[in-house]
C-alpha positions in Angstrom: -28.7 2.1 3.7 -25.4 4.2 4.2 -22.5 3.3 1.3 -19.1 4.3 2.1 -17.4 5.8 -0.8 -14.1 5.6 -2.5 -12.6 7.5 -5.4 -9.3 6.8 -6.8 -6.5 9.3 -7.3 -2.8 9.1 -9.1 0.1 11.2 -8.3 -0.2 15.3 -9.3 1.1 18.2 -8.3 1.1 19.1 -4.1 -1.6 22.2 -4.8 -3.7 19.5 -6.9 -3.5 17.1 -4.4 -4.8 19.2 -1.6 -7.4 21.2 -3.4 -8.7 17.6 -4.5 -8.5 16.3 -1.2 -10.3 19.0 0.2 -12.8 18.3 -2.2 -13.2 14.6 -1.6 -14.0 15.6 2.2 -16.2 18.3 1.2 -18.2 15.8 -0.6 -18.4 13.5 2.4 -16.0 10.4 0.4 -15.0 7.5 2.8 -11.6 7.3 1.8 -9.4 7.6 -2.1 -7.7 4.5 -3.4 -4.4 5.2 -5.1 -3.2 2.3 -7.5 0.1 1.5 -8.3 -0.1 1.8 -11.9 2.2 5.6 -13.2 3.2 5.5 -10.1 3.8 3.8 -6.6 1.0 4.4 -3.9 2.7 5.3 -1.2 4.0 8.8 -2.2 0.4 9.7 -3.4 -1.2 8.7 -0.1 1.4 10.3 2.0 0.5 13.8 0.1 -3.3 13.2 0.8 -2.0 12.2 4.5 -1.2 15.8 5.2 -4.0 17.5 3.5 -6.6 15.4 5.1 -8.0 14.9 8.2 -11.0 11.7 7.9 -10.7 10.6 4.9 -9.3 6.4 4.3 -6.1 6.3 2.7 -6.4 2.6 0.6 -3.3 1.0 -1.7 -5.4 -0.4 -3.8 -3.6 -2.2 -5.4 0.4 -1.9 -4.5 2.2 -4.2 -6.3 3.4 -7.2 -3.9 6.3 -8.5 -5.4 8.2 -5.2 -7.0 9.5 -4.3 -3.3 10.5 -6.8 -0.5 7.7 -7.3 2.4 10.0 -4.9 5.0 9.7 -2.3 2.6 6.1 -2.3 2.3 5.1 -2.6 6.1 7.1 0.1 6.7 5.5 2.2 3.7 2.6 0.9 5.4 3.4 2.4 8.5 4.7 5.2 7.4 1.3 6.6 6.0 -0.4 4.7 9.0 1.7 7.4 11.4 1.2 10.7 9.0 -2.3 10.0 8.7 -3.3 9.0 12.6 -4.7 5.4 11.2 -6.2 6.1 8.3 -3.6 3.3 6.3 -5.5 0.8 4.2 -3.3 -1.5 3.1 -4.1 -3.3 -0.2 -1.3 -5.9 -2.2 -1.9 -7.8 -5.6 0.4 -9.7 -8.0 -0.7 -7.7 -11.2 0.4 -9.7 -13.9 3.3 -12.1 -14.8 4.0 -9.7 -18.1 4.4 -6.2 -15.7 6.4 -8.3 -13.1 8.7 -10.3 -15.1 9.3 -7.7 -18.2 9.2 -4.5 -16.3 10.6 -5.3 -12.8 12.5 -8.1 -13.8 11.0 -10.7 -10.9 9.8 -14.0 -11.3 5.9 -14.4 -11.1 6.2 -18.2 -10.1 3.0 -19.2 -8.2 1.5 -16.0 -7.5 -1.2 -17.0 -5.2 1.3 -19.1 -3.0 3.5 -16.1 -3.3 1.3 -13.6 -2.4 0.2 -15.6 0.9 4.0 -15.5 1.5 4.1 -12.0 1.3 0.9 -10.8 3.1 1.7 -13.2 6.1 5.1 -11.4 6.4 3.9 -8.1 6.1 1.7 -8.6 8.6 4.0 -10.7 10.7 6.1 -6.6 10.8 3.4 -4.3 11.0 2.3 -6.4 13.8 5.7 -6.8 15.5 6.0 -10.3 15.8 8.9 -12.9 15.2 7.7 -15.9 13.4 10.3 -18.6 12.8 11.0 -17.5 9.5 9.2 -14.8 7.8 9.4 -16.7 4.0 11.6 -18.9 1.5 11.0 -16.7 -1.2 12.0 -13.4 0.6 15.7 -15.1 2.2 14.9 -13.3 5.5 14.0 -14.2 9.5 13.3 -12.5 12.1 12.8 -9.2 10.4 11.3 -6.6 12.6 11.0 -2.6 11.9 13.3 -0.8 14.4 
């Protein structure tokens, strides 16, 4: 039986970050998860983006409710483009403490919210127009340029 392996990795400095990298490929890893907890996700996974060639690029887990949905497709994409399709994307609520004492939003229902969130996301990454992309988020027809 084959596994696919992940490892996780934070945010270091650039000759770090590739020397791991390189490692990780070396090694044979599927891809590296890089949870927002120091740090956001995104920055971390655009560094291994240009330092690697195979290996899966995972947010595991971004934060879903610290940045509006545009924001995070096009993070999203962003790392999807620098890494040729390697961009796993990977949102969670974390919990109400983090979000309401530390980013100042309001957990409310975070399973309703998070449906919200991950329909809308997908709703940009995929280009299409629903009829309105979320109460909570106060936008519609929100597309990427």
């Amino acid at each position: 039986m084959k596994h696919d392996y992940w490892e996780i990795v934070q945010a270091m400095p650039a000759a770090e970050m590739t020397d791991l990298m390189r490692r990780f490929e070396d090694l044979g890893l599927y891809g590296v998860w890089s949870p927002q907890l120091q740090s956001t996700s995104f920055a971390t996974l655009a560094a291994a983006a240009m330092v690697t060639k195979r290996l899966k690029l995972g947010s595991g887990i971004a934060l879903a409710f610290t940045r509006s949905p545009m924001e995070t497709a096009l993070n999203a994409l962003d790392i999807d483009r620098l890494s040729s399709g390697r961009m796993v994307l990977g949102l969670g609520t974390s919990v109400r403490e983090w979000n309401e004492s530390h980013y100042g939003i309001e957990y409310g229902k975070p399973v309703a919210h998070l449906r919200e969130i991950v329909t809308t996301v997908r709703a940009i990454i995929e280009k299409d127009t629903p009829a309105s992309l979320g109460r909570s988020m106060g936008i519609s027809q929100a597309r990427p340029a």
